[in-house]
KEMIPA-501589 format. One record per residue (C-alpha): residue number from 1; residue in three letters; chain; x, y, z. Coordinates in nm, 2 decimals, padded with zeros to 4 digits, always signed. Example, Ala and Ser with C-alpha at 12.3 -4.5 7.8 and 13.67 -1.06 7.14 Angstrom:
(1,"Ala","A",(+01.23,-00.45,+00.78)),
(2,"Ser","A",(+01.37,-00.11,+00.71)),
This chain:
(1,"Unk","A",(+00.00,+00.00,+00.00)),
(2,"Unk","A",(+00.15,+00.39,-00.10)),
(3,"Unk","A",(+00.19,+00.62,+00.17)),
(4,"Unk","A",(-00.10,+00.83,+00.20)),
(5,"Unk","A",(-00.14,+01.16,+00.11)),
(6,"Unk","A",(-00.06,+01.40,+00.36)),
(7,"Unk","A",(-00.16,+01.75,+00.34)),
(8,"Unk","A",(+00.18,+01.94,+00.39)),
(9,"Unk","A",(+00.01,+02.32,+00.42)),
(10,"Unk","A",(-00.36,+02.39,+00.37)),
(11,"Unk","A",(-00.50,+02.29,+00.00)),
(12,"Unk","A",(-00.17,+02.11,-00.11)),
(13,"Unk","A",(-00.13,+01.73,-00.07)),
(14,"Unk","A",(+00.16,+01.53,-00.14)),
(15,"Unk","A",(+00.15,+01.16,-00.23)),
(16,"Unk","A",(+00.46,+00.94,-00.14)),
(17,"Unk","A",(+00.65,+00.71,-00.34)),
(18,"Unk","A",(+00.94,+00.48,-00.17)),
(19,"Unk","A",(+01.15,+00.16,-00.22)),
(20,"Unk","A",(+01.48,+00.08,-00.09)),
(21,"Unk","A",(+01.69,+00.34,-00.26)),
(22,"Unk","A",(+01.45,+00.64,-00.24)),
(23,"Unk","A",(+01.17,+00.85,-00.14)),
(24,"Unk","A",(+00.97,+01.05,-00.34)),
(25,"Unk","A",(+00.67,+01.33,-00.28)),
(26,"Unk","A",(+00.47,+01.44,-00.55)),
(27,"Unk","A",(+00.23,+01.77,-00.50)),
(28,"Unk","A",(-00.09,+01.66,-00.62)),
(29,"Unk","A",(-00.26,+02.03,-00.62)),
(30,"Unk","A",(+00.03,+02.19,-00.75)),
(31,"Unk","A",(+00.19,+02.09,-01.05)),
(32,"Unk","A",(+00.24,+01.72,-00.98)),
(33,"Unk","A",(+00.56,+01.86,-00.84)),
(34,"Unk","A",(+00.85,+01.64,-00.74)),
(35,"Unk","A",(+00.88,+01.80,-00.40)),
(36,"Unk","A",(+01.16,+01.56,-00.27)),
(37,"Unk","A",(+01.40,+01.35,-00.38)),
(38,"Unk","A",(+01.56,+01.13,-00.11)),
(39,"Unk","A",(+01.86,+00.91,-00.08)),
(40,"Unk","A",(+01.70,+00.67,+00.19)),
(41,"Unk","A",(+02.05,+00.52,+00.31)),
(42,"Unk","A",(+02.18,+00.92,+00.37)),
(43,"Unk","A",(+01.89,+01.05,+00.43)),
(44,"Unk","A",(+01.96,+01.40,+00.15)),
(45,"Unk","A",(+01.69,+01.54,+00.00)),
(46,"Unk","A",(+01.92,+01.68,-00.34)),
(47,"Unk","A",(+01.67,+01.88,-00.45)),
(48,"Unk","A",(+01.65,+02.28,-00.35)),
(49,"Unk","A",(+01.39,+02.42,-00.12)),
(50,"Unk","A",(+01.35,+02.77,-00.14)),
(51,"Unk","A",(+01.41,+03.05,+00.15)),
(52,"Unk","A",(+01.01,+03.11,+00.17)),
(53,"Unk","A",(+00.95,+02.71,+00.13)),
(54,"Unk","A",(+00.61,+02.49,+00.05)),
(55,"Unk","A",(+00.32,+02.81,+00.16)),
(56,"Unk","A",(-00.09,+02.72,+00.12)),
(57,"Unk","A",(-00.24,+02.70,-00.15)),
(58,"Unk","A",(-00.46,+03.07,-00.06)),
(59,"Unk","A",(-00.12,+03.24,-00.02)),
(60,"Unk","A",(+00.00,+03.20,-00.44)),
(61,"Unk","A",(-00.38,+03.21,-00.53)),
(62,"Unk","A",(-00.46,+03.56,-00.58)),
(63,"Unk","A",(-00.19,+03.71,-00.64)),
(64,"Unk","A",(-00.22,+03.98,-00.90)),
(65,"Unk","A",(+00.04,+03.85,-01.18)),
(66,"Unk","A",(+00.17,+03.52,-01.32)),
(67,"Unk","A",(+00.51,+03.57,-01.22)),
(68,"Unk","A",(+00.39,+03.66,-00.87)),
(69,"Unk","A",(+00.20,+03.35,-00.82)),
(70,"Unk","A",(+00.43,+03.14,-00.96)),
(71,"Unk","A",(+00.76,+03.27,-00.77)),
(72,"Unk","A",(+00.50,+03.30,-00.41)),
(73,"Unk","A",(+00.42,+02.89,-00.55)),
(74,"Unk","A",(+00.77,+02.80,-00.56)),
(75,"Unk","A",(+00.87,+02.54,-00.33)),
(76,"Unk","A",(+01.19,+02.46,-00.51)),
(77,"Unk","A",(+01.18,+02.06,-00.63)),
(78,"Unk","A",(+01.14,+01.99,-00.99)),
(79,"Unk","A",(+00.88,+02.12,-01.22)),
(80,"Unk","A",(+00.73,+02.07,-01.51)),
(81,"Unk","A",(+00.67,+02.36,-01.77)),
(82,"Unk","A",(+00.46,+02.34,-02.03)),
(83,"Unk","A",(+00.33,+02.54,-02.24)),
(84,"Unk","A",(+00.55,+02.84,-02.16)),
(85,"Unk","A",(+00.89,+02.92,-02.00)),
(86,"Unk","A",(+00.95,+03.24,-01.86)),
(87,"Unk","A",(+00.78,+03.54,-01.94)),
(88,"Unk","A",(+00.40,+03.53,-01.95)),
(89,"Unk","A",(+00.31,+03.59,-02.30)),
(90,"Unk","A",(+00.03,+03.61,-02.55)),
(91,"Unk","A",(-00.01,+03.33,-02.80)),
(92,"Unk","A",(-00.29,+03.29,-03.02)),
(93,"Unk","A",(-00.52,+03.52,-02.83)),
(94,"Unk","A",(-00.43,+03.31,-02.49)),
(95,"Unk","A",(-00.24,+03.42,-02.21)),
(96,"Unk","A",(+00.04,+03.18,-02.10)),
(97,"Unk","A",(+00.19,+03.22,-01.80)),
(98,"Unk","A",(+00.52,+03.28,-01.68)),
(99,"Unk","A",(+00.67,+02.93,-01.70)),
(100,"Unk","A",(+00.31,+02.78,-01.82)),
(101,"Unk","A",(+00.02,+02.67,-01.68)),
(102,"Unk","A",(+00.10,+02.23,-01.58)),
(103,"Unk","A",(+00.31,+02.37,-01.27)),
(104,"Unk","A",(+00.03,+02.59,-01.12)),
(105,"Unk","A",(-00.22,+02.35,-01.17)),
(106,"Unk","A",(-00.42,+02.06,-00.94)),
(107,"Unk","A",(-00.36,+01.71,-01.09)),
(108,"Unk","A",(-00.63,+01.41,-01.05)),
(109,"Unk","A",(-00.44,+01.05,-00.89)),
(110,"Unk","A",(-00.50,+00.79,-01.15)),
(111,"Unk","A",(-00.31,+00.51,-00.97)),
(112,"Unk","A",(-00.12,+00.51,-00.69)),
(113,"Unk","A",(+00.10,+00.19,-00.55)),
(114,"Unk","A",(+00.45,+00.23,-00.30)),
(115,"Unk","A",(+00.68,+00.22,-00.56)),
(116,"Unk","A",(+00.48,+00.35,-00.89)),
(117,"Unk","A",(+00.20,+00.64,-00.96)),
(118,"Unk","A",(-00.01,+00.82,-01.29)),
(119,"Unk","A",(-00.17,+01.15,-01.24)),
(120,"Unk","A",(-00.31,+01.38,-01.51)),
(121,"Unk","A",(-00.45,+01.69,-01.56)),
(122,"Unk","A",(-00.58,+01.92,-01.84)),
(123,"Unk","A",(-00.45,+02.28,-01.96)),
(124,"Unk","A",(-00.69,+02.55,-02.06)),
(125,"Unk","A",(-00.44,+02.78,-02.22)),
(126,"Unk","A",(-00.33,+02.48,-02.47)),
(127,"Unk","A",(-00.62,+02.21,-02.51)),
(128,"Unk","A",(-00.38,+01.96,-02.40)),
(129,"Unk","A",(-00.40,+01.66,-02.18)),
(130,"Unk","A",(-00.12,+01.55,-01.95)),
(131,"Unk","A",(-00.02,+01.18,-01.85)),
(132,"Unk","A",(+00.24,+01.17,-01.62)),
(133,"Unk","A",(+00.37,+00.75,-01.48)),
(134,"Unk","A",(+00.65,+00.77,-01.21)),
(135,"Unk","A",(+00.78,+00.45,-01.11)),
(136,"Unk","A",(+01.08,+00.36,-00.87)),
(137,"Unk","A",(+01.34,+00.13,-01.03)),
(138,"Unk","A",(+01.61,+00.10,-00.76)),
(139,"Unk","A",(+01.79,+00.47,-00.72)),
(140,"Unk","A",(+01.61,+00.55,-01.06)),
(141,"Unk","A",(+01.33,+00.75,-01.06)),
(142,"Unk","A",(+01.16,+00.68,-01.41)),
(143,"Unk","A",(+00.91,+00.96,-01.54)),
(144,"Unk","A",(+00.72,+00.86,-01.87)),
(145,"Unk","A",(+00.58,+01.16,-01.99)),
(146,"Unk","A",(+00.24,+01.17,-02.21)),
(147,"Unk","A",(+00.12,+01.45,-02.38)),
(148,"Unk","A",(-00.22,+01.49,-02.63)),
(149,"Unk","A",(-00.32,+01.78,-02.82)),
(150,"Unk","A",(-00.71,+01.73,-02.81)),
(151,"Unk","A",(-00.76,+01.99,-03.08)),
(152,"Unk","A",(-00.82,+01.98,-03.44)),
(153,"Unk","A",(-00.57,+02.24,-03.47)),
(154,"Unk","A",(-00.19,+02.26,-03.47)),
(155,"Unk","A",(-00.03,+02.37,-03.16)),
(156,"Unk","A",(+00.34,+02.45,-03.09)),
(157,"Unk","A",(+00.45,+02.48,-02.76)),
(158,"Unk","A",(+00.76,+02.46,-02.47)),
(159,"Unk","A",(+00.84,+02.23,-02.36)),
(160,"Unk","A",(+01.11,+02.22,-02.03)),
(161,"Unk","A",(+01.16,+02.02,-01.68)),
(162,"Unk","A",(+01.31,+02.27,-01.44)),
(163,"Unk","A",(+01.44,+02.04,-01.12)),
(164,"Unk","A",(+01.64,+02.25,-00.89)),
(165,"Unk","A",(+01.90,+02.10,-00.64)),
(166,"Unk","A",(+02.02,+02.26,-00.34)),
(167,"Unk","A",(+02.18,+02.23,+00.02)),
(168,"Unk","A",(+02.26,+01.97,+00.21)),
(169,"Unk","A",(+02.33,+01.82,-00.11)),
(170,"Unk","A",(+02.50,+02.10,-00.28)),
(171,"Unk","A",(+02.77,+02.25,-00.14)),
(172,"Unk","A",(+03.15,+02.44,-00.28)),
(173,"Unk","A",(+03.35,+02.14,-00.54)),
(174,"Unk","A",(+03.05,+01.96,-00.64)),
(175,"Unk","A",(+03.13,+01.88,-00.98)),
(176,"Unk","A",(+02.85,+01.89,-01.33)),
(177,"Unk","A",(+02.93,+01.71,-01.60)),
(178,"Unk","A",(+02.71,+01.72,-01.94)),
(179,"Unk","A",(+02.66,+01.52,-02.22)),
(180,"Unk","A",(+02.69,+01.90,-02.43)),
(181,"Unk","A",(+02.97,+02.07,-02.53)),
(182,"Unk","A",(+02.89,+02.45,-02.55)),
(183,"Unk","A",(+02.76,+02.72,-02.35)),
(184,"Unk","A",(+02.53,+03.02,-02.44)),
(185,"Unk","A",(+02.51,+03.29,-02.23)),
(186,"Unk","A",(+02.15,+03.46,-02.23)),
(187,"Unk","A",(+02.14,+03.77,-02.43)),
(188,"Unk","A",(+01.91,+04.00,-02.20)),
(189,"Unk","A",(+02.03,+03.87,-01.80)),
(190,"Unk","A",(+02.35,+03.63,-01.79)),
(191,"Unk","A",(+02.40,+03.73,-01.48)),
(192,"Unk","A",(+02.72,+03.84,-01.29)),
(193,"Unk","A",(+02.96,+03.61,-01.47)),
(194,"Unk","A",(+02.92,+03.62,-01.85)),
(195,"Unk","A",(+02.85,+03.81,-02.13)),
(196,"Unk","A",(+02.53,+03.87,-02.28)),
(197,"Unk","A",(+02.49,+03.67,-02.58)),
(198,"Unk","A",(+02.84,+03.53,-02.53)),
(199,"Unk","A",(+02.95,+03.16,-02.71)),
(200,"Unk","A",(+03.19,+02.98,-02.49)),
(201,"Unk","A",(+03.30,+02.62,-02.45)),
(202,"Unk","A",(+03.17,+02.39,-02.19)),
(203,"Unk","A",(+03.27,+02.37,-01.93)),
(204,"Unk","A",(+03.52,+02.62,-01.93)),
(205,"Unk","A",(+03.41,+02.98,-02.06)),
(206,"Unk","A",(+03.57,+03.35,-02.00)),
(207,"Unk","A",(+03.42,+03.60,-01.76)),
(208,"Unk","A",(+03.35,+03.91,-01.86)),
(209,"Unk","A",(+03.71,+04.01,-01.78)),
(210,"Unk","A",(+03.83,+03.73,-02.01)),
(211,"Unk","A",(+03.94,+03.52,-01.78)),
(212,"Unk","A",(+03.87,+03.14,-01.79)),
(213,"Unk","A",(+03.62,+03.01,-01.53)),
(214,"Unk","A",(+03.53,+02.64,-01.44)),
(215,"Unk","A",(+03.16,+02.64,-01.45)),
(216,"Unk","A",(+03.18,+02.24,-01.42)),
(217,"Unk","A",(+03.29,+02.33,-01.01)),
(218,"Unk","A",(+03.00,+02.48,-00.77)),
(219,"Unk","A",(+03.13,+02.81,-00.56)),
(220,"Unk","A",(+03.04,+02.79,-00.23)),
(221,"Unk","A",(+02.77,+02.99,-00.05)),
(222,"Unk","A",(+03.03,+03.28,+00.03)),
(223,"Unk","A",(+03.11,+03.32,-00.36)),
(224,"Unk","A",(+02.80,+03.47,-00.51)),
(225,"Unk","A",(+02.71,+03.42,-00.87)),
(226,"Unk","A",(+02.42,+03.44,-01.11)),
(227,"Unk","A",(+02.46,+03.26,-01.43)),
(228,"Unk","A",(+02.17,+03.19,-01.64)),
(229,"Unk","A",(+02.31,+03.02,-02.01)),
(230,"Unk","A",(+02.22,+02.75,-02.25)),
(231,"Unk","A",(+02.38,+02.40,-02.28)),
(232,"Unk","A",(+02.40,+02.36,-02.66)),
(233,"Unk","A",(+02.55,+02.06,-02.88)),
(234,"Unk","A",(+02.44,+01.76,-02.68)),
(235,"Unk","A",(+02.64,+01.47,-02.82)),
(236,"Unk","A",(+02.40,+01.23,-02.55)),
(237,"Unk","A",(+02.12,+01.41,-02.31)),
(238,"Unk","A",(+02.26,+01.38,-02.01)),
(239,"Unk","A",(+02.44,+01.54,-01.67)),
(240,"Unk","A",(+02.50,+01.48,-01.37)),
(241,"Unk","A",(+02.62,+01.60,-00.99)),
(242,"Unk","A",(+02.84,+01.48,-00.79)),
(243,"Unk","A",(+02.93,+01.57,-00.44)),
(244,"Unk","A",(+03.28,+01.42,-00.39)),
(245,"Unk","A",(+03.23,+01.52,+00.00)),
(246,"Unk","A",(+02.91,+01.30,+00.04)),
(247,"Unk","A",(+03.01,+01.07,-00.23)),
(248,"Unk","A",(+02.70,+01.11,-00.37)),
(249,"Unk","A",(+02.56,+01.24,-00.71)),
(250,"Unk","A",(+02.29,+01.24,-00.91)),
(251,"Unk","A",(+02.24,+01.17,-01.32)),
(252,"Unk","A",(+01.96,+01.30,-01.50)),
(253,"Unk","A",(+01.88,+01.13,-01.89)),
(254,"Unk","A",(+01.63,+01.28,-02.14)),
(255,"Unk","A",(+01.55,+01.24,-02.53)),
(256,"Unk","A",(+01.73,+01.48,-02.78)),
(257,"Unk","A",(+01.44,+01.48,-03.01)),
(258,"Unk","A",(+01.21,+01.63,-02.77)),
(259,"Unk","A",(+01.46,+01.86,-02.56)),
(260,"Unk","A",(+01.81,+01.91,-02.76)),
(261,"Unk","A",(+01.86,+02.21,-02.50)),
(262,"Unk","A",(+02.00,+02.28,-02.18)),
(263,"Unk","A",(+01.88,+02.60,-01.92)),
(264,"Unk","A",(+02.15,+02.62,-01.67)),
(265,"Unk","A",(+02.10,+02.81,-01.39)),
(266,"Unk","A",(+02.30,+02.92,-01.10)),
(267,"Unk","A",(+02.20,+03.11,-00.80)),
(268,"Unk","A",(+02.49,+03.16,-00.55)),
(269,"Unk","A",(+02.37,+03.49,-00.28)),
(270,"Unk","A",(+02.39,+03.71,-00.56)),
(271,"Unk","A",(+02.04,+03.83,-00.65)),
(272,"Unk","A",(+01.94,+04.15,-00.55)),
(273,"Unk","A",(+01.61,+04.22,-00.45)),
(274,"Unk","A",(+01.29,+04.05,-00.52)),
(275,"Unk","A",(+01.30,+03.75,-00.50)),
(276,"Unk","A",(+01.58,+03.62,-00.36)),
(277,"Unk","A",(+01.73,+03.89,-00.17)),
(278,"Unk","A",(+02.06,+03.72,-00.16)),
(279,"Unk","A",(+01.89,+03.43,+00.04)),
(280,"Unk","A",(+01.93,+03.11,-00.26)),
(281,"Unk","A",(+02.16,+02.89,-00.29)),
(282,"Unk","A",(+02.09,+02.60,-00.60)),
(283,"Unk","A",(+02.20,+02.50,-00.94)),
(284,"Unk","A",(+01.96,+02.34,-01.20)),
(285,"Unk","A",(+02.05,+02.21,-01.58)),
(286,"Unk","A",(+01.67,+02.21,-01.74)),
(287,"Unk","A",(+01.63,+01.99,-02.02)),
(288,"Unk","A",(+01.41,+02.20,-02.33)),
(289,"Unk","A",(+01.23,+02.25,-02.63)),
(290,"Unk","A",(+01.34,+02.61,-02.63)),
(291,"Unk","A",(+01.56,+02.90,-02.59)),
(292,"Unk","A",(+01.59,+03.16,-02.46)),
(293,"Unk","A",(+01.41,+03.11,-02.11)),
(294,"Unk","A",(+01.19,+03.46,-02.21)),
(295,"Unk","A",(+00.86,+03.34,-02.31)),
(296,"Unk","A",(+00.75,+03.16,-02.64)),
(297,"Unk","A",(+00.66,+03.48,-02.82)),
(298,"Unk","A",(+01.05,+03.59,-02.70)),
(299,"Unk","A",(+01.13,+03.29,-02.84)),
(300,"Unk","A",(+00.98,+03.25,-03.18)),
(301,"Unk","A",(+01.06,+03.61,-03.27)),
(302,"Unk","A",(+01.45,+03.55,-03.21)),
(303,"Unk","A",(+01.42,+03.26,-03.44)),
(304,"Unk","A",(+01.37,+02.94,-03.21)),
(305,"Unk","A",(+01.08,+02.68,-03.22)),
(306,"Unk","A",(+00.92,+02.48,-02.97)),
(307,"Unk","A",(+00.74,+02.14,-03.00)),
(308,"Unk","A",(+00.50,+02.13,-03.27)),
(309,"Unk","A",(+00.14,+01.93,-03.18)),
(310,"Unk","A",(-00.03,+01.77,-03.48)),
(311,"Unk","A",(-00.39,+01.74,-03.46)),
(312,"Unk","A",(-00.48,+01.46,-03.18)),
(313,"Unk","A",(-00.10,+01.43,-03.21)),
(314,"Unk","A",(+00.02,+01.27,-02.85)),
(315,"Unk","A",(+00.42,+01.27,-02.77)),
(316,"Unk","A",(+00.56,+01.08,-02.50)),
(317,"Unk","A",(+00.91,+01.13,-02.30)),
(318,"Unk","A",(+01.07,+00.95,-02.09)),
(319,"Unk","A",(+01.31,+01.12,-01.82)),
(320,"Unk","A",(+01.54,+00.91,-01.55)),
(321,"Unk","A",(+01.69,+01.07,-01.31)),
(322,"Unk","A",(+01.92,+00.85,-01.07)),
(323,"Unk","A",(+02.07,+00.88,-00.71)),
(324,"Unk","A",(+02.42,+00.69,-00.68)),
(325,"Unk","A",(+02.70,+00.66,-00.46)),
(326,"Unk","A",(+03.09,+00.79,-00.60)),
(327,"Unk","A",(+03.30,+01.02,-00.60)),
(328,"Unk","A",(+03.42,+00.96,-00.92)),
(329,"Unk","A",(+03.37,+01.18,-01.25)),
(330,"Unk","A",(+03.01,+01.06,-01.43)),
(331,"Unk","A",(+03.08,+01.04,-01.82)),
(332,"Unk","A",(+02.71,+00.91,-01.91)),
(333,"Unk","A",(+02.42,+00.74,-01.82)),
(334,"Unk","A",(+02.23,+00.45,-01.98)),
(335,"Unk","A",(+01.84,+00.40,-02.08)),
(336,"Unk","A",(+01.78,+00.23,-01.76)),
(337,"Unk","A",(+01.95,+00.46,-01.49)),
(338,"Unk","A",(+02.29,+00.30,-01.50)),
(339,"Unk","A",(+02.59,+00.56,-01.50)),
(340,"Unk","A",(+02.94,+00.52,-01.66)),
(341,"Unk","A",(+03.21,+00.73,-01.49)),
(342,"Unk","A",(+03.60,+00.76,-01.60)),
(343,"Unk","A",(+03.81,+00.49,-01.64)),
(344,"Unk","A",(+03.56,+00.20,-01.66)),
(345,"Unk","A",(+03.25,+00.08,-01.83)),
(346,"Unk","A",(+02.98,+00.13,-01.57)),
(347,"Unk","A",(+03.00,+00.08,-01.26)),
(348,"Unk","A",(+02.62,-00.05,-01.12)),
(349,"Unk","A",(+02.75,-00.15,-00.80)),
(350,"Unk","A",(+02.83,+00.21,-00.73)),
(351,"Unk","A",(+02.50,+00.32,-00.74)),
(352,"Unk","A",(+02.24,+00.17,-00.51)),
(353,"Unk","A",(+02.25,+00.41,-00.23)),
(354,"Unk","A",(+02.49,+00.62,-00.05)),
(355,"Unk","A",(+02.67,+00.64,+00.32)),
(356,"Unk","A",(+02.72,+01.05,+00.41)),
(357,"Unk","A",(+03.11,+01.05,+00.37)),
(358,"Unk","A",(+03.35,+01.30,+00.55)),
């Protein structure tokens, strides 16, 4: 039998998934959020909670703008984001909003068991119907990933997964690795690091002052930093982060086809103001449809596409993202949740779970 759901603040429930390896809470009225993301041998949740946390559900409800509710909505975790990323926009006489309309949104249970769970949901700015099956595979989490356009018509759309990891997990040296092998910098806020609209390699890219920076090494929380970029030239979709302290990491593996990009985004003290106030400390690497993170209107009219819906067309993804135990450098991950690292072929034995280290 599944855990039960529990309601963690007024109007938002979470519903439990656990095996061996890890524990899982998805919010049910609020995006079918991945709220947690445990190591059940270390206990670390890797994924980022942010400074104002999980707040009810009549707190993000009314606020007056998309942005607003979503950022006053944001309990860190991963998200799904669909049809929009970033700024709210118009499309087609509808108003998306910022980062789209599947992450604000209550989801219906389907099926629920300990280890495995479907919930769905429908948009009303996109007539689109959303299928989402989780199951626990050892440290794998396995998300498969069904979408339907319901509509005669043709819709294009983004298409993005923003999961977010912070402290205990992340901490100064953890080291990213990525199946890509170049770096744009956003053109309108790259943050304190790069240049706007600047090319670089990946990992290693020049600073504003020309002077070559590891972005494959996390600063720690008395280095601030904003970076927001684009990993481009995937040769497989993959990255991962490894906390050579904890030896512990986690791998993330998504299709190409559907999401040949990369949103990186690094949040180290550094943001001024609303909404972080130099209180945030987390990386993510979002796999998408689309750049730049702006909006789809942004987006289409600096010459990028999204995902393009055929009538009654349905796509289906599947994302794994898996918890394993090294301190070695990751160099891939296989359709299944087993990760490669340097020097040998892979190394499965490594993964299933993790002791805290010193």
């Amino acid at each position: 039998m599944t855990e039960p759901l529990t309601e963690l603040v007024p109007g938002v429930r979470a519903l439990g998934l656990r095996n061996d390896h890890l524990a899982v809470s998805l919010l049910v009225d609020k995006g079918c959020d991945i709220y947690s993301l445990v190591d059940v041998a270390s206990g670390v949740d890797v994924l980022f909670k942010s400074p104002w946390g999980l707040r009810p559900a009549t707190a993000w409800t009314q606020a007056p703008r998309s942005i607003d509710r979503f950022i006053a909505a944001y309990p860190g975790g991963w998200q799904l984001l669909l049809p929009n990323g970033g700024d709210e926009c118009t499309v087609d006489g509808a108003i998306w909003p910022y980062h789209g309309e599947a992450a604000m949104v209550p989801w219906s249970i389907v099926s629920a068991a300990p280890e495995r769970a479907t919930l769905e949901t429908r948009l009303v700015s996109v007539p689109f119907h959303i299928r989402r099956e989780f199951h626990l595979d050892g440290p794998t989490l396995r998300l498969r990933e069904t979408v339907t356009n319901e509509s005669a018509d043709d819709v294009e759309v983004m298409w993005s997964h923003h999961p977010a990891f912070g402290a205990p997990f992340l901490e100064a040296r953890c080291v990213f690795t990525a199946g890509s092998t170049s770096l744009l910098a956003d053109d309108l806020a790259p943050g304190t690091l790069l240049d706007a609209g600047s090319r670089h390699p990946w990992p290693v890219v020049r600073d504003g002052r020309g002077e070559a920076l590891d972005l494959s090494v996390m600063p720690g929380p008395g280095e601030p930093r904003a970076v927001l970029a684009y990993l481009e030239e995937f040769e497989t979709g993959f990255y991962a982060i490894t906390n050579p302290r904890l030896g512990l990491g986690v791998a993330l593996r998504w299709p190409l086809e559907v999401f040949p990009k990369a949103w990186l985004w690094q949040e180290v003290h550094a943001g001024r103001g609303w909404p972080w106030y130099r209180r945030a400390y987390v990386a993510a690497i979002e796999p998408a449809s689309t750049i730049p993170g702006q909006g789809f209107e942004s987006a289409r009219r600096k010459g990028h596409g999204g995902v393009r819906f055929a009538a009654n067309e349905s796509k289906e993804i599947v994302i794994e993202a898996t918890l394993f135990a090294s301190r070695s450098t990751v160099v891939g991950m296989d359709e299944g949740g087993a990760v490669r690292f340097a020097g040998s072929q892979h190394d499965g034995g490594d993964q299933r779970g993790a002791q805290i280290g010193t």
